[in-house]
C-alpha positions as MATLAB code, in Angstrom:
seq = 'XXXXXXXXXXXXXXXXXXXXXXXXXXXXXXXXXXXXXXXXXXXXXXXXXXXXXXXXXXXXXXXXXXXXXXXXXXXXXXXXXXXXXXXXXXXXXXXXXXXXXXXXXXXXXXXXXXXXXXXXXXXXXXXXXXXXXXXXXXXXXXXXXXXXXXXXXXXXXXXXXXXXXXXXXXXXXXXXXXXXXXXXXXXXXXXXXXXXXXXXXXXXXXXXXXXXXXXXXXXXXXXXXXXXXXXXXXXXXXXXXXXXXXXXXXXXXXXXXXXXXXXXXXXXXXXXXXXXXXXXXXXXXXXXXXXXXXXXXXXXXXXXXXXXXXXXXXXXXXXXXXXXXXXXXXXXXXXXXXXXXXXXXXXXXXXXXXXXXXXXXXXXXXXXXXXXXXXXXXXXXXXXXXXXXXXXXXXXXXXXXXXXXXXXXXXXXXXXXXXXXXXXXXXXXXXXXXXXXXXXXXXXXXXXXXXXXX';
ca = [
      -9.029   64.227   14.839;
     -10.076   62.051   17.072;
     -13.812   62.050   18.092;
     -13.825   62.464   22.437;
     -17.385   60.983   21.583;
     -15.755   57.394   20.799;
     -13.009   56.538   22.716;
     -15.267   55.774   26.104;
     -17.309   52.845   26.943;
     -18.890   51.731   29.693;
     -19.097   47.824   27.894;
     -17.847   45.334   29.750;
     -16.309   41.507   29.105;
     -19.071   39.139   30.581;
     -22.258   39.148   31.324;
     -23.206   43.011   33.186;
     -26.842   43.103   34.344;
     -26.440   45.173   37.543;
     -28.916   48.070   38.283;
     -27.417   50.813   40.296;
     -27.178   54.104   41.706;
     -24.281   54.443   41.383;
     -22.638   55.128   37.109;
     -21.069   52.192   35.322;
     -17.666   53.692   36.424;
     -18.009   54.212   40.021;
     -18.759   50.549   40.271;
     -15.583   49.634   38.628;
     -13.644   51.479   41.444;
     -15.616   49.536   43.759;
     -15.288   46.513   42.603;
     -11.958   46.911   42.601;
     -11.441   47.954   46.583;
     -12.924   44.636   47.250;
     -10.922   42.053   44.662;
      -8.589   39.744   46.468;
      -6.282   40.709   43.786;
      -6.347   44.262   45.200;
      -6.101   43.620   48.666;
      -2.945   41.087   48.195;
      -1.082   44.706   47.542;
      -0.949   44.997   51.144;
       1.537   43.008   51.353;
       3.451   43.754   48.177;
       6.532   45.382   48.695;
       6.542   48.977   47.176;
      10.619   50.115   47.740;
      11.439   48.793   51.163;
      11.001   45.947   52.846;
       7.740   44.749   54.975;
       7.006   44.974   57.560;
       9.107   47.115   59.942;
       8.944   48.969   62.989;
       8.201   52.506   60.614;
       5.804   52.653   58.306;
       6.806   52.925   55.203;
       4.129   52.690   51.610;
       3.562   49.343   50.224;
       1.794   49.013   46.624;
      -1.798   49.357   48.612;
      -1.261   52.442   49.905;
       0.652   53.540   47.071;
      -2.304   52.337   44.761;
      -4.733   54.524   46.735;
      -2.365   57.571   46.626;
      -2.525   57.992   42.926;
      -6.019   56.811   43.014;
      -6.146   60.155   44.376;
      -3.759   62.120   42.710;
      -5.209   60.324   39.136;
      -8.795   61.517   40.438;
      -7.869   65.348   40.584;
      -6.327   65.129   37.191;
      -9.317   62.831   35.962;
     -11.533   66.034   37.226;
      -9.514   68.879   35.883;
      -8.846   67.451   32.761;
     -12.901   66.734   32.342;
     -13.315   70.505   33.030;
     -11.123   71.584   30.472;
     -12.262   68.991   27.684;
     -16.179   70.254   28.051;
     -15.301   74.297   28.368;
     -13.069   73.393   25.198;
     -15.062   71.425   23.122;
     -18.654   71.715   24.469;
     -20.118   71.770   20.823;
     -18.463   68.850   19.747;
     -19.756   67.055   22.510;
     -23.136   65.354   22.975;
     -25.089   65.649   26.105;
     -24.161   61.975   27.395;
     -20.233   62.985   26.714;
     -20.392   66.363   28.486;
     -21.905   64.328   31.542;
     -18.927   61.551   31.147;
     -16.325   63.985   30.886;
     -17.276   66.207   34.027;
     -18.699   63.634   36.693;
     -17.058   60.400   35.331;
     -13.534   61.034   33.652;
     -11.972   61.073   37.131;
     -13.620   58.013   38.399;
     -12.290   55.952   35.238;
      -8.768   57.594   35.996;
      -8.678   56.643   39.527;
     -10.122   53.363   39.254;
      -7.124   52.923   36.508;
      -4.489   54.180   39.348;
      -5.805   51.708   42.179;
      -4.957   48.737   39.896;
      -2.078   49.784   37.581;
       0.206   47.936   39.823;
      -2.146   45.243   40.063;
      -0.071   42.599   38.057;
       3.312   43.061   39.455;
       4.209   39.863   41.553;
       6.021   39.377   44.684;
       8.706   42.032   45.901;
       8.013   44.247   43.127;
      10.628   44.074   39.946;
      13.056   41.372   41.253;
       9.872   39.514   41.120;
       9.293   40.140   37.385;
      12.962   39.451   36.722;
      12.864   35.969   38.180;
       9.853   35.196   36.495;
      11.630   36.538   32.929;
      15.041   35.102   34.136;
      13.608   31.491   34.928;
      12.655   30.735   31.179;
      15.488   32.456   29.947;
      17.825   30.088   31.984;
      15.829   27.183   31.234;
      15.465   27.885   27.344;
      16.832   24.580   25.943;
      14.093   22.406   27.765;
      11.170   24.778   27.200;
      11.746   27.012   24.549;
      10.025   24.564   21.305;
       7.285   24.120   23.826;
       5.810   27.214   22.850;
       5.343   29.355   19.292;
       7.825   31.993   19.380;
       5.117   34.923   20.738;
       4.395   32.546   23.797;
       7.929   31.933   24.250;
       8.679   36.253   23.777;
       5.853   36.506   26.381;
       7.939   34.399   29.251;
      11.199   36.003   28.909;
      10.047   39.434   29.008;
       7.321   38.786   31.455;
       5.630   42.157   32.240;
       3.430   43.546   35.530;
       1.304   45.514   32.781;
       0.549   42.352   30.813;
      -0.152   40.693   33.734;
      -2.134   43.199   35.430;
      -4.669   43.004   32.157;
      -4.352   39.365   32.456;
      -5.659   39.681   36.121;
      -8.435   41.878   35.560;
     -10.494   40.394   32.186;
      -9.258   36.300   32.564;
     -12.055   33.732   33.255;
     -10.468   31.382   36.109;
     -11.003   27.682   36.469;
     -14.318   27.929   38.636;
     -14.715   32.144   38.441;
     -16.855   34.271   36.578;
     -16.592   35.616   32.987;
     -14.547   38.261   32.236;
     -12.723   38.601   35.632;
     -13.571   41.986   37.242;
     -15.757   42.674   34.667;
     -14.566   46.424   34.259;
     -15.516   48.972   31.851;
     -13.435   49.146   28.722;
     -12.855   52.898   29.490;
     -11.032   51.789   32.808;
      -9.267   48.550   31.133;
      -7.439   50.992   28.026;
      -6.837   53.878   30.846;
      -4.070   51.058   32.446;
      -2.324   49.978   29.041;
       0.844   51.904   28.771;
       2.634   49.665   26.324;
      -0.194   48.520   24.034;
       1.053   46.319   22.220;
       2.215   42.343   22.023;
       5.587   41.125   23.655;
       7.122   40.629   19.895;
       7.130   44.064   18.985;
       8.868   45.742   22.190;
      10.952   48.453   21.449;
      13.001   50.653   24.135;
      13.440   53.319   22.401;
       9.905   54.078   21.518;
       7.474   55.157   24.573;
       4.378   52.869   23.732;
       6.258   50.043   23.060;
       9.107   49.766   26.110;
       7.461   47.175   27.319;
       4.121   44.949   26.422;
       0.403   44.984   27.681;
      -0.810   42.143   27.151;
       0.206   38.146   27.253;
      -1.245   35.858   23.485;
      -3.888   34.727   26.063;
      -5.558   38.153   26.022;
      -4.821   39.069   22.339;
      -8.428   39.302   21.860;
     -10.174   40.718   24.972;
      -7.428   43.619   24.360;
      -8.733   43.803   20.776;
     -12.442   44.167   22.211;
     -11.800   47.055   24.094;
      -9.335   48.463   21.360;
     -12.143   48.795   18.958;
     -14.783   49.612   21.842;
     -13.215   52.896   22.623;
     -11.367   53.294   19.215;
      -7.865   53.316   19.932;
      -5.683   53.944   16.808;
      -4.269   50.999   15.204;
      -0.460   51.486   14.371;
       0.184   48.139   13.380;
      -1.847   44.743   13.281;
       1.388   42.012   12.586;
       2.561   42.442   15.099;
      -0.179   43.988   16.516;
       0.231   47.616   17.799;
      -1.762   50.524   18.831;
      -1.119   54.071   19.830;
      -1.463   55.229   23.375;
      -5.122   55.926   24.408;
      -5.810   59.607   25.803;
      -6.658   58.614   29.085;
      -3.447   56.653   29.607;
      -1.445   59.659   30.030;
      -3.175   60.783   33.057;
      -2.378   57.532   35.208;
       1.251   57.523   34.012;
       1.367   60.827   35.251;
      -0.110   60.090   38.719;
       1.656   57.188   39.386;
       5.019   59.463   38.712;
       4.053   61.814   40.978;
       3.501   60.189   43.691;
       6.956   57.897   43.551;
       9.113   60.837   43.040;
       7.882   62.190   45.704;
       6.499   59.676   48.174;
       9.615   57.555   48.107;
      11.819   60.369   49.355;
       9.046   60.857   52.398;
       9.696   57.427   53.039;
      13.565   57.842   53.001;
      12.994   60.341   55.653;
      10.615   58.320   58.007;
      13.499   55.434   58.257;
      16.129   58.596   58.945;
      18.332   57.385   55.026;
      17.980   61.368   54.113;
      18.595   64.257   56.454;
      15.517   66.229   57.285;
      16.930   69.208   56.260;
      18.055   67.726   53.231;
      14.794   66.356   52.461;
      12.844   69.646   53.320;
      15.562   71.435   50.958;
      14.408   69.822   47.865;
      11.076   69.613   48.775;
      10.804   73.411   49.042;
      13.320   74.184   45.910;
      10.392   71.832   44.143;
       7.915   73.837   45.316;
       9.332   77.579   44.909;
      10.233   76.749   41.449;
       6.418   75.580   40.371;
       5.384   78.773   42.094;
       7.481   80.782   43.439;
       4.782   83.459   44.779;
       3.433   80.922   47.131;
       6.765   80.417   49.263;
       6.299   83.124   52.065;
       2.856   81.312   52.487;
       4.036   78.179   52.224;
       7.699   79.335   54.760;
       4.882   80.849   57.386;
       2.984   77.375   57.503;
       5.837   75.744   58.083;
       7.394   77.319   61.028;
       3.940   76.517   62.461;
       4.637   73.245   62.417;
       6.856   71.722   65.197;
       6.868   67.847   64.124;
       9.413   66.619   61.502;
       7.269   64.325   59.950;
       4.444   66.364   59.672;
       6.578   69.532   57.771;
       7.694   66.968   55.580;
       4.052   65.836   55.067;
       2.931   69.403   54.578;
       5.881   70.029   51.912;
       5.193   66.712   50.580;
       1.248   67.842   49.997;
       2.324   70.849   48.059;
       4.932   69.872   45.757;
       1.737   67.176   44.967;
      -0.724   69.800   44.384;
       1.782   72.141   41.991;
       2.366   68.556   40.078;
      -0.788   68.067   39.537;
      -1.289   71.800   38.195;
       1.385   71.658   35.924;
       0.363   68.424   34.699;
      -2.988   69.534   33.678;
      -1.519   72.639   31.853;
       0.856   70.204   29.981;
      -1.905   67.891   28.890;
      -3.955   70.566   27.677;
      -0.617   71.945   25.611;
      -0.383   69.110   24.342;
      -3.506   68.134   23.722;
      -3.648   67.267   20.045;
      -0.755   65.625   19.875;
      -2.329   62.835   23.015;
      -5.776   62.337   20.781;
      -3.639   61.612   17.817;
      -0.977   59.266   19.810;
       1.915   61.019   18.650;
       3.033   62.468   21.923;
       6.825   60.913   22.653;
       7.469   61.408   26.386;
       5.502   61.436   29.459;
       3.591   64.341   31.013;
       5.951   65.141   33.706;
       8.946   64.854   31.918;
       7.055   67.477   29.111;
       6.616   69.383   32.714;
      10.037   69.276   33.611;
      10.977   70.511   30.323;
       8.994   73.199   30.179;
      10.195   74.151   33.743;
      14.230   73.340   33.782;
      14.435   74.511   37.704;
      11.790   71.802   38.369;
      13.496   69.642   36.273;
      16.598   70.293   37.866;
      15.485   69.880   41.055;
      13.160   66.503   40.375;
      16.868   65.169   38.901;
      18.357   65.819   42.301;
      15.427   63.986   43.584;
      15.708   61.004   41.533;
      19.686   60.814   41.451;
      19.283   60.612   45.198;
      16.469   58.295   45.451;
      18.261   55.532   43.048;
      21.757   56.037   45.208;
      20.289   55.942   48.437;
      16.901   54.378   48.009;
      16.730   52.336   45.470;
      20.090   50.763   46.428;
      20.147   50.939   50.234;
      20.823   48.032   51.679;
      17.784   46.983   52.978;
      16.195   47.099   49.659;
      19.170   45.198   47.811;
      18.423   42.486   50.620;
      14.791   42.140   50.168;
      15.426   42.179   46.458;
      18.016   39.397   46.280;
      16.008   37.466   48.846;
      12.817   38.208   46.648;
      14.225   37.266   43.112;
      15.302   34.044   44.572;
      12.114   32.899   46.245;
      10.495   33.314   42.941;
      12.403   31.401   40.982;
      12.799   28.084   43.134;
       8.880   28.307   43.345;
       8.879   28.563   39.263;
      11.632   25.422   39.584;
       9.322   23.695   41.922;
       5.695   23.938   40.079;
       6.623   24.386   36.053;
       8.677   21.310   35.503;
       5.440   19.242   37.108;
       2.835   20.769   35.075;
       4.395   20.068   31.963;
       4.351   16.391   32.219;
       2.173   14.184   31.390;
       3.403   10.960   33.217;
       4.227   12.354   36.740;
       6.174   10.918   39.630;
       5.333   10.452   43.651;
       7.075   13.855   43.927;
       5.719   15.382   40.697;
       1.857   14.782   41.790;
       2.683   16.238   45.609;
       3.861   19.322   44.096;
       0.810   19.682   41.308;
      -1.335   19.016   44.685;
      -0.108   22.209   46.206;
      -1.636   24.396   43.329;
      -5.110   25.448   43.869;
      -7.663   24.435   41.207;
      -8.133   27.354   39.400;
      -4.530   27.805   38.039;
      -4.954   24.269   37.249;
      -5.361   23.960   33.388;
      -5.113   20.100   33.041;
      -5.382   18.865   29.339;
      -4.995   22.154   28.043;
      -1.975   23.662   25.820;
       1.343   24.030   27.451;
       1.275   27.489   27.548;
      -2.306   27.852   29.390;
      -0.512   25.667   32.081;
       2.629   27.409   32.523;
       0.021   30.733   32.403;
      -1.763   29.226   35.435;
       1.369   28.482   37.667;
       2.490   32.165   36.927;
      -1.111   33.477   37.920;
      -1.092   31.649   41.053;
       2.755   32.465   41.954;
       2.966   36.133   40.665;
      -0.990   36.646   42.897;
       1.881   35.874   45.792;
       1.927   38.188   48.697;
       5.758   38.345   49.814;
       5.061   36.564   53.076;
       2.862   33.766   51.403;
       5.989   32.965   48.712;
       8.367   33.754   51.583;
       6.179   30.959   53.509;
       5.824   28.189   50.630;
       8.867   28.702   50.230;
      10.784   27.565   53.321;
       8.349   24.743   53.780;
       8.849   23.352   50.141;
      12.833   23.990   50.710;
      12.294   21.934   53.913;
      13.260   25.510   55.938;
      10.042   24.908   58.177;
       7.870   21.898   58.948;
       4.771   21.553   60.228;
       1.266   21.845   60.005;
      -0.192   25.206   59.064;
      -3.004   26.776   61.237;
];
């Protein structure tokens, strides 16, 4: 079995020679509240569009939600692993596992979305759907795992990327993070060549050829289990689960609490799941949780209250179902995520969380608002690939060629480096995008607006 001795670290990439208060992983939560990186998801859509007159999440605040949610599991889960295996443990791991698990796990949740570009997944799809159109002038630029990492480009990839690259000008080993926080954020770890949809771990990839090797450091650091080294492959780390888990939590059930704030479900409707959710996690709590209610006159607040329990049972049950399936997580060999093991286990949940989600993808998910800002989005990104890759590529350059290079800041500038490092630095600098910055560069490269800039 795995030894829960191992598979932390608090090693970093780069140089690390800060003394502090505060542990090893506390610091990595700081640090990342005040990266630029994490503060562009302000203005990163999350479902619907930004701004507006309601206020609706955006992948900031949805970050710091499952920041939170990820911290209680982080802290329950740390309970049960010492009361379980307190012999097994040395003194330094019993101290990790009960006052530092849940840092690592919420400083995993505030930047799991921290690689997704512009408006969300039509971003990633015109990023993937720009190379694929363009294949016959690109393609035998790069070897066939460069190429694989274009066409499926990937928000987890990049997000790794993000964190642990050295930039033109910037510091080694990006934000410097502990490896326990870096392998708590890779879902899908494994390279872009050996994605598979019908396996779990390897839907989608974690990391681009450019990181190949960091990801290998903190692989071995905190002993991952190899699967598979051509192409290379490893099995999901424990501490994954947890994050996956909070991040589904909170969009199953923060999205609908958005739906109701801009009036696309009924408040009735909404509170109706909500409480079916709720009184089928734990039924003996609903007279409580009925009384509370009815003491609550504002519509947005019931929801709010409803939404904060259905949270907390999630959270309950997801604990429970980690700890059932415990052995199976330390040996990699668990096949679906926590809350669909939850939803399993519970089929009125489950029922109910299917009502949730059928609704959210027929009137969320496809509202029109959100079909708008995704057509809009997907577009924007690709004529600002079109307008920057094309340039970077060649050596001899035109009048027009050397305006556009000009507009690229210097440190996604990789001049008289491979082809792929260049077309990596136009994608760092366009996927760091907020949506009003592309929107923005956009018109005024399209010739939409003119003028100087203040």
């Amino acid at each position: 079995m795995t030894d829960l001795n191992q598979i932390y670290s608090p090693k970093r990439l780069g140089a690390d020679d800060t003394t502090d208060l505060r542990s090893a992983y506390q610091r990595d939560f700081d640090r990342i509240i005040f990266s630029s990186a994490f503060r562009r998801l302000q203005n990163k859509t999350q479902v619907f569009p930004l701004p507006g007159s309601v206020f609706v999440h955006n992948r900031l605040t949805h970050s710091l939600e499952v920041a939170s949610v990820g911290r209680s599991l982080g802290s329950l889960v740390g309970e049960f692993i010492v009361k379980k295996f307190r012999e097994q443990l040395t003194k330094e791991s019993r101290q990790f596992y009960r006052h530092n698990l849940y840092n690592v796990i919420s400083s995993a949740c505030l930047c799991h979305d921290i690689g997704n570009p512009a408006f969300g997944h039509s971003g990633e799809d015109a990023i993937a759907s720009y190379f694929e159109r363009n294949e016959s002038g690109l393609k035998n630029k790069f070897s066939k795992k460069e190429w694989t990492d274009f066409i499926h480009f990937e928000g987890n990839a990049n997000a790794v990327r993000i964190l642990t690259q050295q930039q033109n000008g910037k510091v080694e080993g990006g934000l410097a993070l502990t490896f326990a926080t870096l392998v708590s954020i890779a879902k899908y770890p494994c390279e872009s060549v050996a994605r598979n949809k019908k396996i779990l771990h390897r839907k989608k990839f974690g990391f681009f050829q450019s990181e190949k090797e960091n990801f290998q450091k903190i692989a071995s650091e905190t002993k991952m289990i190899l699967e598979n080294d051509s192409p290379l492959i490893y099995k999901r780390h424990p501490f994954v689960w947890l994050v996956e888990a909070a991040d589904d939590i909170c969009y199953n059930i923060i999205d609908l609490e958005d739906s109701h704030r801009l009036g696309i479900i009924d408040h009735d409707k909404c509170a109706e799941l909500l409480l079916a959710l709720i009184g089928s996690l734990d039924s003996q709590s609903m007279d409580k949780v009925r009384f509370r209610l009815n003491t609550v006159g504002d519509k947005n607040e019931k929801i709010a209250y409803l939404r904060a329990k259905a949270i907390g049972q999630l959270i309950r049950k997801t604990v429970r179902a980690y700890e059932a399936q415990f052995d199976l997580i330390l040996d990699g060999n668990l096949e679906e995520p926590l809350l669909d093991w939850v939803m399993k286990e519970n089929k009125s949940a489950g029922k109910v969380l299917n009502e949730i989600e059928a609704f959210s993808i027929e009137n969320i998910y496809n509202h029109h608002a959100v079909v708008e800002i995704e057509n809009a989005g997907y577009n924007v990104m690709y004529e600002l690939l079109s307008h920057f890759i094309p340039p970077v590529l060649k050596g001899d350059r035109n009048g027009a060629e050397q305006k556009a290079v000009k507009l690229i800041p210097n440190q996604f500038l990789y001049e008289g480096e491979s082809d792929y490092k260049k077309v990596l630095g136009v994608l760092d600098y366009v996927s760091g995008m907020t949506d009003n910055f592309a929107t923005e560069l956009y018109r005024r490269i399209k010739g939409i607006e003119i003028g100087m800039r203040r």
